[in-house]
C-alpha positions in Angstrom: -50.8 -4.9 60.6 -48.4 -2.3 59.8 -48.6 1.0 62.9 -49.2 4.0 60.5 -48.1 5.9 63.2 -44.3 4.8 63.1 -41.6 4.6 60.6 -41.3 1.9 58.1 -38.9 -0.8 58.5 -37.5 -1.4 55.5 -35.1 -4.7 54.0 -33.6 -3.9 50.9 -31.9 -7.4 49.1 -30.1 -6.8 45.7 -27.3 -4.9 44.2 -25.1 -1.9 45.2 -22.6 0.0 43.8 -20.2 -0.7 42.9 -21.5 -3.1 41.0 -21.5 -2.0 37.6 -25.3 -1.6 36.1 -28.2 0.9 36.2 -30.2 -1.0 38.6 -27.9 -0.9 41.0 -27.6 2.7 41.0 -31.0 3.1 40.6 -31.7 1.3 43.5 -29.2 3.0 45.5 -31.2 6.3 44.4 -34.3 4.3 46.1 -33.1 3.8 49.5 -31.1 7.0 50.0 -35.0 8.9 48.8 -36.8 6.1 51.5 -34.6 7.1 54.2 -35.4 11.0 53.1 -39.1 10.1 54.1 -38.2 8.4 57.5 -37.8 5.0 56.7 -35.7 2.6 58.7 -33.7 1.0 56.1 -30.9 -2.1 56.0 -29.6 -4.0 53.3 -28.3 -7.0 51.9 -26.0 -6.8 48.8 -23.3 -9.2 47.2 -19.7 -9.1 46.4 -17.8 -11.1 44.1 -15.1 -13.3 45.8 -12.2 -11.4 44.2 -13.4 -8.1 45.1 -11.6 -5.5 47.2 -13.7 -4.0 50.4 -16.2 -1.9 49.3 -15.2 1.7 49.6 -18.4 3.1 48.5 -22.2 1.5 47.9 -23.8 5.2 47.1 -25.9 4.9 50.0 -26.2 7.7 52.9 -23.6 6.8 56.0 -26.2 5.8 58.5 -27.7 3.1 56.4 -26.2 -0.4 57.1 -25.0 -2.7 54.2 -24.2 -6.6 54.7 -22.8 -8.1 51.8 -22.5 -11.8 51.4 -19.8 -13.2 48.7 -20.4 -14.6 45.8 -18.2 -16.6 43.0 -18.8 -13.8 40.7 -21.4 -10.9 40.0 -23.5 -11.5 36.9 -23.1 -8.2 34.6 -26.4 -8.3 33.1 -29.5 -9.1 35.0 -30.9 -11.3 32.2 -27.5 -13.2 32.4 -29.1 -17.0 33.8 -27.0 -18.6 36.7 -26.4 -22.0 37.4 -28.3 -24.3 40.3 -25.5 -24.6 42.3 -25.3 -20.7 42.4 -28.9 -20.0 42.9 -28.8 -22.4 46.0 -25.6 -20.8 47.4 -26.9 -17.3 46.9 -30.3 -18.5 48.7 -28.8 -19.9 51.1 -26.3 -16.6 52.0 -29.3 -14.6 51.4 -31.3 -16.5 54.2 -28.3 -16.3 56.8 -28.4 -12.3 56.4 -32.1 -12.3 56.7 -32.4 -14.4 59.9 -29.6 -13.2 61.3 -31.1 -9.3 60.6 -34.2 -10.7 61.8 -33.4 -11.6 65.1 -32.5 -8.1 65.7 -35.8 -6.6 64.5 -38.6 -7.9 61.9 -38.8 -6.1 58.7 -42.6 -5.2 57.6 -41.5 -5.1 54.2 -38.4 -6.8 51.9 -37.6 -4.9 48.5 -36.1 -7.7 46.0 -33.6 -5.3 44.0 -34.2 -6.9 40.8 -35.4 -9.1 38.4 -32.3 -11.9 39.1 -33.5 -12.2 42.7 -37.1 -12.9 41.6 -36.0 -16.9 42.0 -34.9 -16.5 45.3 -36.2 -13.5 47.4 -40.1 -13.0 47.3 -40.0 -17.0 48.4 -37.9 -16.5 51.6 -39.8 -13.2 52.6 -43.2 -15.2 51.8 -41.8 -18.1 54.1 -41.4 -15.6 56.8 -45.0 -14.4 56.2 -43.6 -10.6 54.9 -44.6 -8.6 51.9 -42.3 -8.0 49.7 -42.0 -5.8 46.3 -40.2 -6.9 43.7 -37.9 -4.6 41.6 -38.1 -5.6 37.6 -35.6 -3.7 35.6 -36.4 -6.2 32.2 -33.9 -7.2 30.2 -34.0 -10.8 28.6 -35.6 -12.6 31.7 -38.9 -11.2 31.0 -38.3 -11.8 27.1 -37.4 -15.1 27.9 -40.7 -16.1 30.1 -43.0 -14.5 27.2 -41.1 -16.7 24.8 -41.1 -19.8 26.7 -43.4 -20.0 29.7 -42.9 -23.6 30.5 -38.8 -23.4 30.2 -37.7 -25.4 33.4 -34.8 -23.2 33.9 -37.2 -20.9 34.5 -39.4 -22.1 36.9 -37.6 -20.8 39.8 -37.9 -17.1 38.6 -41.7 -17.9 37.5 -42.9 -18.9 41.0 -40.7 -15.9 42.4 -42.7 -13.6 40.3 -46.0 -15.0 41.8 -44.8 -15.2 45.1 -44.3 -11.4 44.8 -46.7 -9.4 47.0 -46.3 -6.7 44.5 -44.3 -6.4 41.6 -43.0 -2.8 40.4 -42.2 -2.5 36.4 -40.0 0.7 35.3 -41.5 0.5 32.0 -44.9 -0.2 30.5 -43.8 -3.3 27.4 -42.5 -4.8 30.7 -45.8 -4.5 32.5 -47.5 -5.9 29.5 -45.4 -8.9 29.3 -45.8 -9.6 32.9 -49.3 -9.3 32.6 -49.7 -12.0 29.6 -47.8 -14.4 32.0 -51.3 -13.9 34.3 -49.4 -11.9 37.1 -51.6 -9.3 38.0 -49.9 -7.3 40.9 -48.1 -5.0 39.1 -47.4 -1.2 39.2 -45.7 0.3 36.6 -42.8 3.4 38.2 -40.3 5.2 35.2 -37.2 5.1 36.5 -35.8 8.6 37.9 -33.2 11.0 36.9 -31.6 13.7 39.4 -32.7 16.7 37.0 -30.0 18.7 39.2 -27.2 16.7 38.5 -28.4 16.0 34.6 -29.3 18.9 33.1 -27.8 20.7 30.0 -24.3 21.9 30.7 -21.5 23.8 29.3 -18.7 21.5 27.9 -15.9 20.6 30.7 -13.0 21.7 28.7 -10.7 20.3 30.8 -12.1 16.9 30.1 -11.8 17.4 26.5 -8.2 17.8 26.3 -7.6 15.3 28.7 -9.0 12.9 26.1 -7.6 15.0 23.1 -10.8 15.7 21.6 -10.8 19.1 19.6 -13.4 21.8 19.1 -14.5 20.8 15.9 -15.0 16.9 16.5 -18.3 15.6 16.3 -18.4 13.5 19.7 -20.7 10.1 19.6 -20.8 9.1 22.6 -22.0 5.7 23.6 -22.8 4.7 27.9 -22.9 1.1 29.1 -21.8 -1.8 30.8 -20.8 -3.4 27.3 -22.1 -6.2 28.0 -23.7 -8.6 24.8 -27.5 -7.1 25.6 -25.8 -3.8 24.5 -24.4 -4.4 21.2 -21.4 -1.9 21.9 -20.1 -3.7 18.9 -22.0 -1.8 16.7 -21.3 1.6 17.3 -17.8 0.6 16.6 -19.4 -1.3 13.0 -21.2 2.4 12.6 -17.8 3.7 13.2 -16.3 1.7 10.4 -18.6 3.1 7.9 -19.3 6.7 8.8 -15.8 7.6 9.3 -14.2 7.7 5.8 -17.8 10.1 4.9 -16.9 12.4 8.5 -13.4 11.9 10.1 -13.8 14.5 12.4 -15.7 12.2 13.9 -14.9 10.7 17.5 -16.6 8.0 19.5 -16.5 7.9 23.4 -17.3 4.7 25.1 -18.0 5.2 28.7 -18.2 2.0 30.6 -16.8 -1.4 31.0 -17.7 -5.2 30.8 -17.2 -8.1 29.0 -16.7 -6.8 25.4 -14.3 -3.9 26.2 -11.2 -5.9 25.2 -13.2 -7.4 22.0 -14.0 -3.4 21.3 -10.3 -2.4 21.4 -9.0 -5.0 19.5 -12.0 -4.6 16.5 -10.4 -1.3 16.4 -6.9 -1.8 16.1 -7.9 -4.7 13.7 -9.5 -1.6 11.6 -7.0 1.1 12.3 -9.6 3.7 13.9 -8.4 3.2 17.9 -7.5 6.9 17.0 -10.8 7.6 16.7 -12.4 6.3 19.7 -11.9 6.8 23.6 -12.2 4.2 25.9 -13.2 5.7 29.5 -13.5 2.8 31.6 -16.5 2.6 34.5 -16.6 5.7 36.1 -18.9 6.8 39.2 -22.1 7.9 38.6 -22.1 11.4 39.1 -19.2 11.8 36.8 -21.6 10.7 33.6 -23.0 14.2 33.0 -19.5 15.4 32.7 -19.0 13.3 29.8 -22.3 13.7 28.7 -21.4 17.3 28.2 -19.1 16.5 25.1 -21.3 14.9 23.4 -23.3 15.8 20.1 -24.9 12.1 20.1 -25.6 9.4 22.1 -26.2 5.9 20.3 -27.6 3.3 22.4 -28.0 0.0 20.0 -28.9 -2.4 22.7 -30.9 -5.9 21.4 -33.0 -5.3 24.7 -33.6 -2.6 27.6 -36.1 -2.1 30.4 -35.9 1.6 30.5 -32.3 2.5 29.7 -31.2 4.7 32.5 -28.8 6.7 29.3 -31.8 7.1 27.4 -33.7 9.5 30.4 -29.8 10.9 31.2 -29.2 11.8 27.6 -32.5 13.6 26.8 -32.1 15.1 30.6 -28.9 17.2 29.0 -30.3 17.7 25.3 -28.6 15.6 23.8 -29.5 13.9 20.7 -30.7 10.1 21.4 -29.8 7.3 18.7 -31.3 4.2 19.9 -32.3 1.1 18.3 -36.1 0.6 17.6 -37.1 -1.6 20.9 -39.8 -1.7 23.2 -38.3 0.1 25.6 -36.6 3.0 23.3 -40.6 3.6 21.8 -41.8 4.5 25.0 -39.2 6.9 25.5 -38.5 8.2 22.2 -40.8 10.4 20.0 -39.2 9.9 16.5 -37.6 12.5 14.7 -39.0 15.3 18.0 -36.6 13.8 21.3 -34.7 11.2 19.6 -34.6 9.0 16.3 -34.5 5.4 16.0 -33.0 2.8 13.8 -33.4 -0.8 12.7 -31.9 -2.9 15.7 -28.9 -4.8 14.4 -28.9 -1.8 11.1 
């Protein structure tokens, strides 16, 4: 039984910044608001083997990170890992939690997301501790819906019932969960700092840094191009809207696995001119960029609740996203947004 009378003891398991993605940010945005309200929190994040020390996780100073290494960091939470990772990654997982445990016992364990549904809610329910789990969606829930007796799956099926309680940032999410017969579910939209995105004059000084001009039309697209994104077709929409509107420039904020593919498709069609390639850049630099745009396309094959979609509409801008679960619940067509034909 949990003293009402005393802080919360909180252990957080999952990713930080810098690791690229909106749940990790998100989440980071979760413990910084806990320890606002007087939890005690501690957390457990990974690293990819190759990485530099972490210089920054987004989290306040007095909240204590342990990272365990990992052979690499998967950059999309649908992305599937192999046995011998899942059973490395368990067994790191467990050496942080008993070794945090000696110290103090957690009353509750907060699995980050979806991707540590295989692994977390079983150790936490092995120590007898509740724990919430964090789904963000993506293609693992897709993926379950479609095939519920996949044996690759099994492991992130009985994580999902082991689950004390299960928290859902969108509602088609919820529903999909719930025809799997899970019934401990909440569902809680994903939040935007309205202070730090909000409608803004255009940062000049960022515009000719990237040589855009007062009369370019700037589509700007915000991601961690990975596959589930389809950055590939904004630059397939770029292709075909250009020779009708070259003042037309397209900003690509964010990095991954198809950045390189990107650059060369538009060297292959003589357009690099037209497009800016920004890299990953910290969070609270988005709204910057953000501020030079007059569209934001999201084409993705699949979303949760696309952190760009809230952060777009939070600084007017117009929203493009393709016709998904997750962009209906957000956008009201043709009023905050317009959607198209995924794939179109």
């Amino acid at each position: 039984m949990i003293d009402p009378n005393r802080s919360l003891d909180i252990m957080y398991v999952g990713t930080l910044p810098p690791h690229m993605g909106g749940s990790a940010i998100l989440c980071s945005h979760l413990l910084n608001a806990l320890d606002d309200l007087g939890c005690s929190i501690r957390a457990i994040a990974p690293i990819a083997s190759n990485a530099a020390n972490v210089s920054s996780d987004g989290l306040r100073p007095g909240i204590p990170v342990n990272r365990y290494r990992v052979p690499y960091l998967p950059n999309a939470h649908d992305q599937l890992v192999s046995e011998a990772y899942r059973r490395d990654e368990a067994a790191s997982i467990r050496v942080e939690l008993d070794r945090l445990m000696e110290d103090r016992r957690p009353d509750l364990i907060i699995a980050g997301r979806d991707s540590f549904a295989w692994c977390v809610p079983l150790l936490a329910q092995e120590s007898a501790i509740p724990c919430v789990l964090l789904v963000h969606g993506g293609r693992t829930v897709t993926k379950l819906v479609a095939d519920p007796s996949a044996t690759s799956l099994e492991p992130i099926r009985l994580g999902f019932s082991a689950a004390t309680q299960i928290v859902s940032v969108a509602e088609h999410l919820a529903r999909d969960l719930r025809s799997l017969g899970l019934s401990k579910i909440e569902v809680i939209s994903n939040h935007v700092d309205l202070e730090l995105f909000t409608p803004r004059e255009v940062d000049a000084a960022l515009m000719r840094q990237l040589d855009i001009q007062p009369d370019n039309v700037v589509v700007a697209h915000v991601s961690k191009l990975s596959s589930i994104k389809r950055p590939l077709d904004v630059l397939e929409a770029a292709r075909l809207a250009l020779p009708q509107d070259p003042r037309l420039r397209f900003l690509i904020v964010g990095d991954g696995p198809l950045r390189g593919a990107m650059i060369e498709a538009c060297r292959a069609a003589r357009i690099e001119n037209k497009f800016r390639f920004v890299g990953w850049v910290d969070h609270s630099e988005v709204p910057r960029y953000l501020s030079l745009a007059h569209l934001v396309v999201m084409p993705s094959e699949s979303e949760g609740q696309a952190l760009t979609y809230l952060e777009a509409q939070a600084c007017a801008k117009v929203l493009i996203a393709s016709d998904i679960p997750a962009a209906r619940e957000i956008v009201d067509e043709g009023r905050s947004g317009f959607l198209f034909p995924r794939g179109d």
